[in-house]
C-alpha atoms as an extended CHARMM CRD file, in Angstrom:
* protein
*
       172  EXT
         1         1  UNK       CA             51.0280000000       54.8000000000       31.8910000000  PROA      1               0.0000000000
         2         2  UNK       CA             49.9630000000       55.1130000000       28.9230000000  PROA      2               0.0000000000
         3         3  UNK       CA             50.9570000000       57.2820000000       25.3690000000  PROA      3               0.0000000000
         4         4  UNK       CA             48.9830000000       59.3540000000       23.4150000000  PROA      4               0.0000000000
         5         5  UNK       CA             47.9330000000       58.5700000000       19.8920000000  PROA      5               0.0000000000
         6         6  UNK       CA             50.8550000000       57.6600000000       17.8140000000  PROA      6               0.0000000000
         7         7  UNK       CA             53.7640000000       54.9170000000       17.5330000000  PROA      7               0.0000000000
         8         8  UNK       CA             52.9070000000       52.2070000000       19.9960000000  PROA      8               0.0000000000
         9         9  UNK       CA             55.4370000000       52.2040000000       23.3230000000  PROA      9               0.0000000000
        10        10  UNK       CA             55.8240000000       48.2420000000       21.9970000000  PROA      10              0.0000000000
        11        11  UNK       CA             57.5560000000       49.4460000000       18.9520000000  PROA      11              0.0000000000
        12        12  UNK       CA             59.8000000000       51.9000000000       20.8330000000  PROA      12              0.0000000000
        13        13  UNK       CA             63.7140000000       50.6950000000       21.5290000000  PROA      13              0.0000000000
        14        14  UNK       CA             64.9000000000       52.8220000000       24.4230000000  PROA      14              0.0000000000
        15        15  UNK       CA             68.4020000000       52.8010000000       26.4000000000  PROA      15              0.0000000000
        16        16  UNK       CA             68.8900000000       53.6410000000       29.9690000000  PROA      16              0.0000000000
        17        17  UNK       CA             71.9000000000       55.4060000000       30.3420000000  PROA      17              0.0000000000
        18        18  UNK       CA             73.0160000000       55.4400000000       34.6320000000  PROA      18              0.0000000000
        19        19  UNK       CA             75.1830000000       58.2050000000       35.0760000000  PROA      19              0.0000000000
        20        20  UNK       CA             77.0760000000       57.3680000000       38.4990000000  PROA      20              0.0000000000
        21        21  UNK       CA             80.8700000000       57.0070000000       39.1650000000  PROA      21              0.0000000000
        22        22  UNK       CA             80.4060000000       55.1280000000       41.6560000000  PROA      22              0.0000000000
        23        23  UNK       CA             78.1570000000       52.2960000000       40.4100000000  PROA      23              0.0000000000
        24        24  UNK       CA             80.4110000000       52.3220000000       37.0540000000  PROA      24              0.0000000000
        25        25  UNK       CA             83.6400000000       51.3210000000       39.6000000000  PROA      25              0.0000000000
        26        26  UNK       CA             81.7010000000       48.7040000000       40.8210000000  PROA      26              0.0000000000
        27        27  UNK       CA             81.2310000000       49.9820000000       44.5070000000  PROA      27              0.0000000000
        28        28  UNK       CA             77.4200000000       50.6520000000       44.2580000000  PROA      28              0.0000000000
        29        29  UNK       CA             75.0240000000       48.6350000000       42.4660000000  PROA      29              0.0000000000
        30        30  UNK       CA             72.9370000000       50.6670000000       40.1330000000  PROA      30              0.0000000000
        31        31  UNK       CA             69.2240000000       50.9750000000       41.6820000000  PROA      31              0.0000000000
        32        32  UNK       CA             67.7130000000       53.1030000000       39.0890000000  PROA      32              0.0000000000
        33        33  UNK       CA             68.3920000000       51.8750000000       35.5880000000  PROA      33              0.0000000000
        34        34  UNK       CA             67.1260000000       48.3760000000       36.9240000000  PROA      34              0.0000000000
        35        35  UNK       CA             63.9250000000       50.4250000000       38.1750000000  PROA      35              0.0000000000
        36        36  UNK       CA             63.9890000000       52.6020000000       34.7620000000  PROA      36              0.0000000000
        37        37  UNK       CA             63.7720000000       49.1390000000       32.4100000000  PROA      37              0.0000000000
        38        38  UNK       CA             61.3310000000       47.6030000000       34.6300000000  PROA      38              0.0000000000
        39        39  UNK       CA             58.5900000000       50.7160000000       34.3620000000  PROA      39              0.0000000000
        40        40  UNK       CA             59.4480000000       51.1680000000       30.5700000000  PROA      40              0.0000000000
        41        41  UNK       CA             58.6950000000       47.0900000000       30.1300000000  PROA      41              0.0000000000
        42        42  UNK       CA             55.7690000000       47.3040000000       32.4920000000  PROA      42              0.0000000000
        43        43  UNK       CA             54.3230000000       50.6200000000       30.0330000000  PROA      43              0.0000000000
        44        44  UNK       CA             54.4290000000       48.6550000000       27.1600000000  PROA      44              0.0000000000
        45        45  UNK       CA             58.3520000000       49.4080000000       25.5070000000  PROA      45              0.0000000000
        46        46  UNK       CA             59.4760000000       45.8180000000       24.2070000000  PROA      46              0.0000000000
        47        47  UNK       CA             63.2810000000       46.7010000000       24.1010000000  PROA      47              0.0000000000
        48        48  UNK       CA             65.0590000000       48.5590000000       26.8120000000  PROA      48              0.0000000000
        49        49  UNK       CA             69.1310000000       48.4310000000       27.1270000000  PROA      49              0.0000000000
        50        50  UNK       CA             70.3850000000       49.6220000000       30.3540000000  PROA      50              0.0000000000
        51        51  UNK       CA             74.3380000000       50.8580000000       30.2820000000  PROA      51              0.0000000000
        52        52  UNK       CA             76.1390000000       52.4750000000       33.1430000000  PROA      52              0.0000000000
        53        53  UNK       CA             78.7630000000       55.0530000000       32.4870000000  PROA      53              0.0000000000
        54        54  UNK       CA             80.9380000000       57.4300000000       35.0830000000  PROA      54              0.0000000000
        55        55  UNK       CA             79.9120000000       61.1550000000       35.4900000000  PROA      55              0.0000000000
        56        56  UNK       CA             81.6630000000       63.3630000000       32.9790000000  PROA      56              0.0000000000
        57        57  UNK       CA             80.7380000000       64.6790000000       29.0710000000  PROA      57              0.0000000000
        58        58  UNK       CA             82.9520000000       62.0980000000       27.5860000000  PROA      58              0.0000000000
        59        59  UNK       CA             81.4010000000       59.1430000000       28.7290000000  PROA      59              0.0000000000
        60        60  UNK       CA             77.8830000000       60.2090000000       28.7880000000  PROA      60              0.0000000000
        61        61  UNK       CA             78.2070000000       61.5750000000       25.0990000000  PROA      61              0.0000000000
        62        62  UNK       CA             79.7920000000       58.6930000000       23.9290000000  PROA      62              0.0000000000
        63        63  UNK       CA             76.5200000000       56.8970000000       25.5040000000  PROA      63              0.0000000000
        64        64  UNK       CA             74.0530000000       58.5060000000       23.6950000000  PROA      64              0.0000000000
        65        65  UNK       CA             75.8120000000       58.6640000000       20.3430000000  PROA      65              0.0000000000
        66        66  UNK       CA             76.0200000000       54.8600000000       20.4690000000  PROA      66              0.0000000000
        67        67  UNK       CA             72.1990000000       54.6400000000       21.9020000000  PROA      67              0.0000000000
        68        68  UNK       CA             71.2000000000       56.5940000000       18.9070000000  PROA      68              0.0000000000
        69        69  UNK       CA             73.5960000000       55.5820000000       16.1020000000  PROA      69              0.0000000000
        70        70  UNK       CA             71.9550000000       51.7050000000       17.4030000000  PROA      70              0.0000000000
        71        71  UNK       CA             68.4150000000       52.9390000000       16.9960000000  PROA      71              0.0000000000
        72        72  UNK       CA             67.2140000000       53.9970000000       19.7780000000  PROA      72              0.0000000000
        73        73  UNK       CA             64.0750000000       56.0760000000       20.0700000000  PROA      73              0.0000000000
        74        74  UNK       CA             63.7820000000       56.7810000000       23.5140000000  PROA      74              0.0000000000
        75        75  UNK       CA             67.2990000000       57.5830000000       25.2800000000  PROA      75              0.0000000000
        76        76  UNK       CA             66.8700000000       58.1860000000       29.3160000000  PROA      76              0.0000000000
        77        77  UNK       CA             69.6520000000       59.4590000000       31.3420000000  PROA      77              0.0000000000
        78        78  UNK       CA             69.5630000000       58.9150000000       35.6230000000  PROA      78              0.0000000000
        79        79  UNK       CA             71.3590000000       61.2410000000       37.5260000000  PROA      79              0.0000000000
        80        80  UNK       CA             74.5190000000       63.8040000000       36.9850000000  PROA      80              0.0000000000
        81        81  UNK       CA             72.3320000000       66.8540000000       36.3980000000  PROA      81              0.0000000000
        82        82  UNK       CA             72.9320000000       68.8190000000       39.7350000000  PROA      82              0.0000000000
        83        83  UNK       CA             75.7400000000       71.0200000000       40.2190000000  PROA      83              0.0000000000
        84        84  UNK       CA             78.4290000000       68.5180000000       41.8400000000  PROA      84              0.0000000000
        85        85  UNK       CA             82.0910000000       68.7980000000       40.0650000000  PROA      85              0.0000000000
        86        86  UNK       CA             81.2250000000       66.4040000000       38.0620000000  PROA      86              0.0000000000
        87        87  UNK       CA             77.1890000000       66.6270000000       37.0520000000  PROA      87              0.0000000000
        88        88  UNK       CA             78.0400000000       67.4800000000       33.2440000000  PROA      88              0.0000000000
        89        89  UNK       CA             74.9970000000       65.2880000000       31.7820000000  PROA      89              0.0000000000
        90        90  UNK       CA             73.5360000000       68.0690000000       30.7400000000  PROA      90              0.0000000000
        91        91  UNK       CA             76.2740000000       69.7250000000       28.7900000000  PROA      91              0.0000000000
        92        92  UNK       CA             76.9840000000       66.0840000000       26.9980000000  PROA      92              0.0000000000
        93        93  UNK       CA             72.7640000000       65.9900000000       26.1450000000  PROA      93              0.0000000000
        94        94  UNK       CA             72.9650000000       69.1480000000       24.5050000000  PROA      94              0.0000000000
        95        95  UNK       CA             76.2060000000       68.3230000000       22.3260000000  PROA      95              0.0000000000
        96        96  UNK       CA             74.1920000000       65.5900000000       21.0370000000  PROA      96              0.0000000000
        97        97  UNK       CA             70.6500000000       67.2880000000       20.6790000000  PROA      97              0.0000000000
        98        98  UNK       CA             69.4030000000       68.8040000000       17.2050000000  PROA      98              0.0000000000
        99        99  UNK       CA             66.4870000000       69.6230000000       18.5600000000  PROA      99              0.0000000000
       100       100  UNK       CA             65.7330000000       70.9610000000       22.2980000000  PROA      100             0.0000000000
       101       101  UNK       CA             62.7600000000       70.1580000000       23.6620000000  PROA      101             0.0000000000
       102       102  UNK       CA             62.7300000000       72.2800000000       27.0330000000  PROA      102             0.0000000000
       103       103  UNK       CA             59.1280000000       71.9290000000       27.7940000000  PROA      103             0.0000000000
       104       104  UNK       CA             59.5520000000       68.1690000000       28.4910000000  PROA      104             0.0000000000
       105       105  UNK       CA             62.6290000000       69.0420000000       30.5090000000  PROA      105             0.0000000000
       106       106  UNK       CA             59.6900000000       71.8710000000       32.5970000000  PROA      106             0.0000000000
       107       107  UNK       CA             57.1330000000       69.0570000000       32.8680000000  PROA      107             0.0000000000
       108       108  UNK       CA             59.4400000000       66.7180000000       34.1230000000  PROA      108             0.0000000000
       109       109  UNK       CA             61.0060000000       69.5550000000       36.5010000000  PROA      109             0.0000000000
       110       110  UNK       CA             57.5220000000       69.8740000000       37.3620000000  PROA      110             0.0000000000
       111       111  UNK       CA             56.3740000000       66.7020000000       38.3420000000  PROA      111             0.0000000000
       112       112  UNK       CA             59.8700000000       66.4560000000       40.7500000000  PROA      112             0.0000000000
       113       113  UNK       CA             59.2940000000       69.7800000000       42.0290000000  PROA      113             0.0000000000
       114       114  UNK       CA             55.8800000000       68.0930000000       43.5670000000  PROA      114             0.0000000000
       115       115  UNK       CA             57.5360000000       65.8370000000       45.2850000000  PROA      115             0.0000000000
       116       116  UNK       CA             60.4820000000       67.3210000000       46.1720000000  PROA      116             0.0000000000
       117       117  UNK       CA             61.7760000000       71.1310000000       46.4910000000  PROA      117             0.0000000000
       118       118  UNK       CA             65.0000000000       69.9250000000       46.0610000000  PROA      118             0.0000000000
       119       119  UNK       CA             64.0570000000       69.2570000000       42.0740000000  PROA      119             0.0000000000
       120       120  UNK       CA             64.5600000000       72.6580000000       41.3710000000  PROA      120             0.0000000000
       121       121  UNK       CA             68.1310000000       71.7390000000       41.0580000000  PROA      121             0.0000000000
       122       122  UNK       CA             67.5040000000       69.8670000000       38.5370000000  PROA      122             0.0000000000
       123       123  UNK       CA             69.6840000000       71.0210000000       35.0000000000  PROA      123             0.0000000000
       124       124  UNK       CA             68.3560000000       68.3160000000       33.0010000000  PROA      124             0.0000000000
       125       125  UNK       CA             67.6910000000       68.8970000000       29.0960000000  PROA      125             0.0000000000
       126       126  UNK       CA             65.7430000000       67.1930000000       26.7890000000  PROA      126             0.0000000000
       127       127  UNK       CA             65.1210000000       67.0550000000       22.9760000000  PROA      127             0.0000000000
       128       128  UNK       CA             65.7800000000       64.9490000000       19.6590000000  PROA      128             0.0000000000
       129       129  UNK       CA             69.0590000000       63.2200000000       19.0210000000  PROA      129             0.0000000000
       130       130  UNK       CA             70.8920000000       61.7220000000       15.8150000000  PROA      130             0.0000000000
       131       131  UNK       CA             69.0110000000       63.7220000000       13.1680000000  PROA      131             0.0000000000
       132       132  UNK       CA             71.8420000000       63.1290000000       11.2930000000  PROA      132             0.0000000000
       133       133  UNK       CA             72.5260000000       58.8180000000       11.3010000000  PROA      133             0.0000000000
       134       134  UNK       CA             68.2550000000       58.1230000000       11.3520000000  PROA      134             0.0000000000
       135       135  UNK       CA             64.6970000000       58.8160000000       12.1310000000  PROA      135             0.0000000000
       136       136  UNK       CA             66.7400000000       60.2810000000       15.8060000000  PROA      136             0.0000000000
       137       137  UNK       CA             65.2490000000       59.4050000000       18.9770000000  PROA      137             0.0000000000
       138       138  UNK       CA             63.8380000000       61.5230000000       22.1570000000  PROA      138             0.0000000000
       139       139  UNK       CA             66.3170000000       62.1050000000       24.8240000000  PROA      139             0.0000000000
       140       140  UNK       CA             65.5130000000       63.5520000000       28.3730000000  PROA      140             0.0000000000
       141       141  UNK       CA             67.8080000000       63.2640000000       31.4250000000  PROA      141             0.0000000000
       142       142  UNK       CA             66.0530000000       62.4060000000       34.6530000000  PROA      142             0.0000000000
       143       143  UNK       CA             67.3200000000       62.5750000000       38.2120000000  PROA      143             0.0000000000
       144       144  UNK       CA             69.0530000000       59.7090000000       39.6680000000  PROA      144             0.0000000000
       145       145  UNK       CA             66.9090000000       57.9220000000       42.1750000000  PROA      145             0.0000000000
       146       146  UNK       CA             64.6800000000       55.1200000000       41.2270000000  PROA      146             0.0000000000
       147       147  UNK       CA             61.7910000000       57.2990000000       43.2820000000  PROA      147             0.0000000000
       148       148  UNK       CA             62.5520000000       59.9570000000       40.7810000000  PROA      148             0.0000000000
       149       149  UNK       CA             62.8900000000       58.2310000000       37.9360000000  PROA      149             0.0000000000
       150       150  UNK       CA             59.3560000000       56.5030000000       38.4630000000  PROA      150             0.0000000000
       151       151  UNK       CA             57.7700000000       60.0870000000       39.0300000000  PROA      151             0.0000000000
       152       152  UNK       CA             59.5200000000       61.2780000000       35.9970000000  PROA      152             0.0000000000
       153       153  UNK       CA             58.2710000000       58.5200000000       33.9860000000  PROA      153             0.0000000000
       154       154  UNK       CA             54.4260000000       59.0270000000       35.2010000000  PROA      154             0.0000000000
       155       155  UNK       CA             54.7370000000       62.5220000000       32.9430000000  PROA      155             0.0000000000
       156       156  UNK       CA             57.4700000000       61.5430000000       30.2140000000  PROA      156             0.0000000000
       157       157  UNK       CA             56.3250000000       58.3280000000       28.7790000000  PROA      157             0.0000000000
       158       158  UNK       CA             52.2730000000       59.9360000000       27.6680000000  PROA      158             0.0000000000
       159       159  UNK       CA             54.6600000000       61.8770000000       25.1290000000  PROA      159             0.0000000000
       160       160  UNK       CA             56.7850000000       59.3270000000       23.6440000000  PROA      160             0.0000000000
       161       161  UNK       CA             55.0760000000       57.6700000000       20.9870000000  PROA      161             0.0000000000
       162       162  UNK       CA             53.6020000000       61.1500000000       19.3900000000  PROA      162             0.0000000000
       163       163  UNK       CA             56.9110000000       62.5870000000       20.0660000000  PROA      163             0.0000000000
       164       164  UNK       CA             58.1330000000       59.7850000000       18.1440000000  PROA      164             0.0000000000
       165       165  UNK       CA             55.0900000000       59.4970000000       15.7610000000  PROA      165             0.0000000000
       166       166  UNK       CA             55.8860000000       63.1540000000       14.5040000000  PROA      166             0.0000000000
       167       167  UNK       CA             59.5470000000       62.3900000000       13.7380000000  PROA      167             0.0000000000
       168       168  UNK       CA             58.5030000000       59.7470000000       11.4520000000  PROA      168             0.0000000000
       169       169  UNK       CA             56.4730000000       62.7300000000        9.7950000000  PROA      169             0.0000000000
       170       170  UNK       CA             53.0120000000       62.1200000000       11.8150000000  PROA      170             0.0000000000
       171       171  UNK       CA             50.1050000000       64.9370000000       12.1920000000  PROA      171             0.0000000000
       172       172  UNK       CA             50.0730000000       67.0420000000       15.2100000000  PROA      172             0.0000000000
């Protein structure tokens, strides 16, 4: 996996954000953000954090506030973006977006959808973060299962260092 012309993925600090009640009690051990840092090191990203936070917009916004107030340029959420009672990672991405990006939310749709019908459950957003604090970061929530998190990351991570090249004020 590789990214197209821009910032280096070696320069790029990203944070995993696992979005899962039950792995944030304790009672399941978290299978994707582990699988999440270990792609994003294999690509080429030097720094990856991986937190785990319950379901619910609280939590996850408070997650990505403090992932992008720290510097982050890549933020990746696993999991909460079906339609359970408690799936709100959506709603807590968008609070903290100043710019949606909802064709890298499609492509990533896209690339689930061949896999699985089932992705077209999928209400995950994606755009810039924390406009307002920095240079702001990319943020795109990805389903919950280290399967889908790998697929995701085949289509996302081609995108992130000229997503992140033209916040920094790069050509198109």
């Amino acid at each position: 996996m590789t990214s197209a012309p821009g910032v280096p993925l070696s320069q790029v600090r990203a944070v995993v954000v696992t979005v899962s009640d039950r792995s944030a009690a304790g009672e399941r051990a978290d299978a994707s953000g582990p699988a999440a840092r270990e792609l994003l090191l294999a690509a080429g990203v030097a720094n990856v954090d991986v937190v785990v936070v319950p379901d619910g917009e609280a939590p996850v916004g408070e997650a990505l506030t403090t992932a992008l107030a720290g510097g982050a340029r890549l933020v990746l959420t696993l999991g909460g973006t079906g339609v359970g009672p408690r799936d709100r990672t959506p709603e807590a991405t968008a609070a903290v977006l100043d710019l949606p990006m909802p064709g890298v939310a499609d492509v990533v749709r896209a690339r689930g959808l061949a896999a699985t019908p089932m992705a077209a459950l999928s209400r995950g957003v994606a755009g810039i973060g924390g406009l307002a604090h920095g240079p702001g970061g990319l943020v795109v929530n990805l389903p919950g299962s280290p399967k889908a998190v790998a697929e995701s990351l085949e289509v996302l991570l081609p995108l992130v260092g000229h997503v992140i090249d033209q916040l920094g004020g790069g050509d198109h």
